[in-house]
Structure formats: structure tokens, C-alpha cells
C-alpha positions, 0 to 999 in steps of 0.5 A: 138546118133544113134540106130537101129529101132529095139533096139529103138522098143525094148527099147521102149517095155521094158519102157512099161513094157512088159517083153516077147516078141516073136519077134521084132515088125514090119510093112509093113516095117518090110521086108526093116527094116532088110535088113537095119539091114543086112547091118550094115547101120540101119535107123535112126528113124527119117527117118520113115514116120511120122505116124510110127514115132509117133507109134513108140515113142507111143507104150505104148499108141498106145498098151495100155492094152487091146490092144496088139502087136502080134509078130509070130515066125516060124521055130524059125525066126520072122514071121509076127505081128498084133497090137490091138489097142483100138479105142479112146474113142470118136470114138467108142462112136460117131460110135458104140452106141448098145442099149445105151450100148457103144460097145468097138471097137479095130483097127487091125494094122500093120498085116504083115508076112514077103514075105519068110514065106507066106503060112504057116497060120500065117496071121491067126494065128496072127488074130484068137489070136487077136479075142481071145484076143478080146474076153478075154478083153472085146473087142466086135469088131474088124475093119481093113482098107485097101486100095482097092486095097489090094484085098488080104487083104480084102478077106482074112478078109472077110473069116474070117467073116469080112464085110465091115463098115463105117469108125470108126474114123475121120482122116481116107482117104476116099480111105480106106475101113473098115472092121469090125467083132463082137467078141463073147465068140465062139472066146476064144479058149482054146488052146490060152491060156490066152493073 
């Protein structure tokens, strides 16, 4: 049976039990996705890289509460995303041990806004509601890890407040760098709402 990626994505979200959805979840790949869609030739979901493949089919687990997947509109069109998605258990205790309290550590995934809406601060709309999130769900930290080269990127979460941090989880290549930041209380904001 042949079915887009999106309508699988979707499919997929609905057997998870999320019932609103403010966009269609997406990745760096979130752009090649809709020009496949456009075309009326979508892929077939067994044709994606086989790390995406497996989130694909493991959303409710990859996102499981209280991570989440952050679907920005602008202009009413599908803008960008970001995924919170707790570390497992044994990497945060293994790395991230406070006072002998276990500190819970989630992963920014997947952040992407799509090339025709750069510049209108969703990148940093969908990461001031994934501190808020954080904060409201007992997350004290948050990592991000990119390549080097992606030098946008690590400033851009540098001036978030983001550092630079030992790598958070095993299976990660040593070409990546890590990025961390704490979450407080200060990262609720009121205007957010509840998430």
C-alpha cells in the first residue's frame, strides 16, 4: 500500500493519541518532503534514511510525554518544528548526576524552519516554547548536537545561552558537538500558556 509521508506522519500522531496538531511534523527533510508532495510523486517511507525510518514508526516513544513535537505556522503555512525528546534513562543517569539527584535531560531534535520563512524568529519561537515546555515538565535540561560545520546553528543556540557539553548519549559520532542549557522556572512564560 502506498501512502504519502505525510499521511503516514499523521497517521502515526493520531494512534498516539494526539488529537491537535499545528502543522505536519517535519525535518531537515521537511523542504524535499513537500516538493515530492507537489509533485503527486510522494516517497515511499521506506525510502528514508533509516535513523528517520525508525523515528518515524516510533513517534509515540521518540516523543513521549513530556517530550513533545513543535509544529510552528506562519502566515497560516507550516513554518518550521522542533521535537523534545527525553534522554533515556541510563544516558541522563550515567552523565548527568547532581548531588546525587538525577537530573532529567531532553534532546532538541529535528529543528527546521523551512528556507521561505527564515527571518521571521520562528527558530526561536519553537526554542523559547521547548525551554517553556521544559520548564513546565520537570525537564532541568535541554542538549542540542550538530555537526561543526553548522556554525549557524551553534550560534544561534549560543545566544540562547546554550554552552558547549560532553556528548549526552552513547551512539553519538564524534564529529558532533553538544550543547547544553539548564532550564529554570525564569523559562515559563505566562504568554505560552500551558504546553
Amino acid at each position: 500500500m502506498k501512502m504519502s509521508i505525510g499521511n503516514f506522519l499523521l497517521r502515526r500522531l493520531q494512534e498516539a493519541g494526539i488529537r491537535h496538531i499545528f502543522g505536519v511534523p517535519g525535518d531537515y527533510n521537511l523542504e524535499f518532503m513537500q516538493q515530492l508532495e507537489d509533485r503527486g510523486d510522494p516517497a515511499w517511507i521506506g525510502e528514508l534514511p533509516p535513523v528517520l525510518l525508525c523515528e518515524c514508526r516510533n513517534l509515540p516513544v521518540i516523543y513521549r510525554p513530556p517530550g513533545a513535537l513543535l509544529i510552528a505556522y506562519h502566515n497560516g503555512q507550516p513554518a518550521g518544528c522542533a521535537g523534545v525528546a527525553l534522554c533515556p534513562p541510563e544516558a541522563s543517569a550515567s552523565a548527568w548526576l547532581d548531588s546525587a539527584a538525577l537530573i532529567s535531560t531532553a534532546v532538541i531534535k529535528r529543528l527546521y524552519v523551512r528556507p521561505t520563512h527564515r527571518g521571521h524568529g520562528i527558530a526561536r519561537a519553537l526554542m523559547n516554547h521547548a525551554h517553556h515546555h521544559a520548564a513546565r515538565h520537570g525537564i532541568d535540561r535541554l542538549v542540542v548536537d550538530g555537526l561543526p560545520a553548522r556554525a549557524s546553528l551553534i550560534d544561534f543556540c549560543r545566544r540562547l545561552g546554550y554552552t558547549e557539553s560532553e556528548p549526552y548519549g552513547a551512539g553519538l559520532p564524534a564529529s558532533m558537538m553538544c550543547l547544553e542549557r539548564l532550564i529554570t522556572h525564569d523559562d515559563i512564560q505566562p504568554s505560552l500558556g500551558p504546553s
